[in-house]
C-alpha positions in Angstrom: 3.4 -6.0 -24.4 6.8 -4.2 -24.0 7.9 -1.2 -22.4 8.3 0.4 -26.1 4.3 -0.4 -26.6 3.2 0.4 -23.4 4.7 3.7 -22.8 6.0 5.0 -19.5 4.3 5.1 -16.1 4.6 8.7 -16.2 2.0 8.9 -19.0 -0.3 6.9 -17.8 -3.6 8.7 -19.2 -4.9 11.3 -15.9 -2.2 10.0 -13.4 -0.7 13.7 -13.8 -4.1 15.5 -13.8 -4.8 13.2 -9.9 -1.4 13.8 -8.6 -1.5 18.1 -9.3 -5.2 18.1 -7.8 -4.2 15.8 -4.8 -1.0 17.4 -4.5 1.9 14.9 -5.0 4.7 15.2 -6.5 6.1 13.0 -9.5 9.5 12.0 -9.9 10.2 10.0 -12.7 13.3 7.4 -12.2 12.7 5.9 -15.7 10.4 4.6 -17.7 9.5 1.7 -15.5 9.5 3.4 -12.2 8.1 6.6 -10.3 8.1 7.9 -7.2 4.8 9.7 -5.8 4.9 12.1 -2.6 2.0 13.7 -1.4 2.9 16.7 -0.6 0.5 17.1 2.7 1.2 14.0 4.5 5.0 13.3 3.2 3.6 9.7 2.5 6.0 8.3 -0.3 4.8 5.8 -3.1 7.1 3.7 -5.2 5.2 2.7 -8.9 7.0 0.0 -10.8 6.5 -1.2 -14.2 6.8 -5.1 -13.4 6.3 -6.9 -17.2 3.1 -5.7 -17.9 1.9 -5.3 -14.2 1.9 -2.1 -11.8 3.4 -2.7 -8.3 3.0 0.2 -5.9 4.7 0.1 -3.0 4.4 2.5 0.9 6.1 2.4 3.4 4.2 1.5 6.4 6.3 1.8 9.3 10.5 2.1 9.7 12.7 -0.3 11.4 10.7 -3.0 12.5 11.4 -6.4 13.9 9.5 -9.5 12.4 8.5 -10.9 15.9 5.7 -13.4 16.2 3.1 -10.6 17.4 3.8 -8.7 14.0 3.1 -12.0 12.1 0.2 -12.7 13.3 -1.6 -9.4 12.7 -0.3 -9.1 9.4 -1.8 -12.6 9.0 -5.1 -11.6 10.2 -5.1 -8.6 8.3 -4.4 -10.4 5.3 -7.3 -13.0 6.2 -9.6 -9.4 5.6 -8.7 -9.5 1.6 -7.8 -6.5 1.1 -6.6 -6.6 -2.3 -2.8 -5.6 -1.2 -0.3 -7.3 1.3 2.3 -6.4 3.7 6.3 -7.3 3.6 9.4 -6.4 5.2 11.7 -5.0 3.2 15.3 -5.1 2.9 15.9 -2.1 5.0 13.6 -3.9 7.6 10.7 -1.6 6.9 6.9 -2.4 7.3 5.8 -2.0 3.5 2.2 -2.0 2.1 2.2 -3.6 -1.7 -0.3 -4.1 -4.3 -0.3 -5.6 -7.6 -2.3 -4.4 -10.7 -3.1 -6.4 -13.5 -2.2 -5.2 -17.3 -5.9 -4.3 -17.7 -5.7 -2.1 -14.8 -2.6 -0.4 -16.1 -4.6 3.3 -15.9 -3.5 6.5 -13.9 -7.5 6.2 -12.2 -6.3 2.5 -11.2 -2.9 3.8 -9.9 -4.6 6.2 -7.9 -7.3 4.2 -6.5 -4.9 1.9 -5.0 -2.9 4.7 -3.5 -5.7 6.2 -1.5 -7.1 2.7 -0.7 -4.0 1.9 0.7 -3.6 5.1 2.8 -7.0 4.2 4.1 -5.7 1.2 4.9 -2.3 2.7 6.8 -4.7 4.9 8.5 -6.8 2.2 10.1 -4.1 -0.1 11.2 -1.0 1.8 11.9 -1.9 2.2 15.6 -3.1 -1.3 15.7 0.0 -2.4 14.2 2.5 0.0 16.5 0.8 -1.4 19.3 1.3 -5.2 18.7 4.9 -4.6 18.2 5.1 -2.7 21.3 3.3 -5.1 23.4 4.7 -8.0 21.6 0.9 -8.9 21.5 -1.0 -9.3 18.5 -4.1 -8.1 17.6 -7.0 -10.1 17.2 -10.0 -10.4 15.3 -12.4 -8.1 17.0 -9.4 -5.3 17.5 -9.2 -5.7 13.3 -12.6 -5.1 13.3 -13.0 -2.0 15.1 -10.1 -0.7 13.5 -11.7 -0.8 10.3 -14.7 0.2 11.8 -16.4 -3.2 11.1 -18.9 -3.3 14.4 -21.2 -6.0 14.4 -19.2 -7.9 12.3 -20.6 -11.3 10.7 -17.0 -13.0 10.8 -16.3 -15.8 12.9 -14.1 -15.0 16.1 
C-alpha cells in the first residue's frame, strides 16, 4: 500500500473525533507523521507512518543514563508482554514505542495504544525513577505490585 492509497495519519477514520473529546491536540508534520499532546497532562505522542505500519512513540523519562539497573527493569518489564517496548533515544531519553500492524492502521487502534501506554507510564515511572536513582533494579515482585498484579502466578 502507499502513502497515496493509504491516506494520511491525520485522517485516520475517528482519530480526530478521540483526540477533541480527550482533549489533545493534533499537529500534523506531514502525511506520515503527527504529533499528539494531551492537553491535561502535557504528555506528547509522536505517530509515524512506517511502510504500512503505525509507530507511536512517548517519552518516558528525560536524560537518562543506560546503567545496568535501568537494563534490567526494562528487561523484566519487557518479560511482562506488554505489547510495546522501551529505548533510549538519541537525545538519551527513556521512550515508550509500539508498533501497529497495517490491519490495525485505525484512529480506535491509535488511540488504544496511547492510553494503554500512559497506563503503562503511570504504573512504572516511579518504579523506573527509583532504579535509576538507587542504581538498583526492580525485581519481579516490585513489577508486580506496580501493576497491581498481587498474588501473582509468575515464577520469582
Amino acid at each position: 500500500m502507499s502513502a497515496d492509497t493509504r491516506g494520511a495519519l491525520a485522517e485516520l477514520e475517528g482519530l480526530r473525533d478521540w483526540c477533541e473529546e480527550n482533549q489533545f491536540e493534533i499537529e500534523e508534520i506531514d502525511s506520515e507523521e503527527l504529533v499528539l499532546t494531551d492537553q491535561e497532562t502535557d504528555s506528547v505522542w509522536s505517530v509515524f507512518g512506517v511502510e504500512d505500519w503505525i509507530q507511536i512513540k512517548g517519552l518516558v523519562l528525560e536524560e537518562v543514563e543506560p546503567g545496568p539497573a535501568l537494563c534490567l527493569t526494562l528487561a523484566r518489564l519487557h518479560d511482562r508482554l506488554l505489547g510495546c517496548r522501551f529505548s533510549i533515544d538519541a537525545q538519551h531519553g527513556l521512550i515508550i514505542i509500539v508498533d501497529l500492524m497495517p490491519s490495525c492502521r485505525s484512529g480506535e487502534a491509535v488511540a488504544e495504544a496511547i492510553m494503554q501506554m500512559q497506563a503503562i507510564i503511570d504504573h512504572t515511572s516511579d518504579l523506573i525513577e527509583e532504579a535509576i536513582a538507587n542504581e538498583v533494579p526492580a525485581d519481579d515482585r516490585t513489577i508486580d505490585h506496580a501493576f497491581r498484579l498481587e498474588g501473582s502466578r509468575r515464577l520469582h
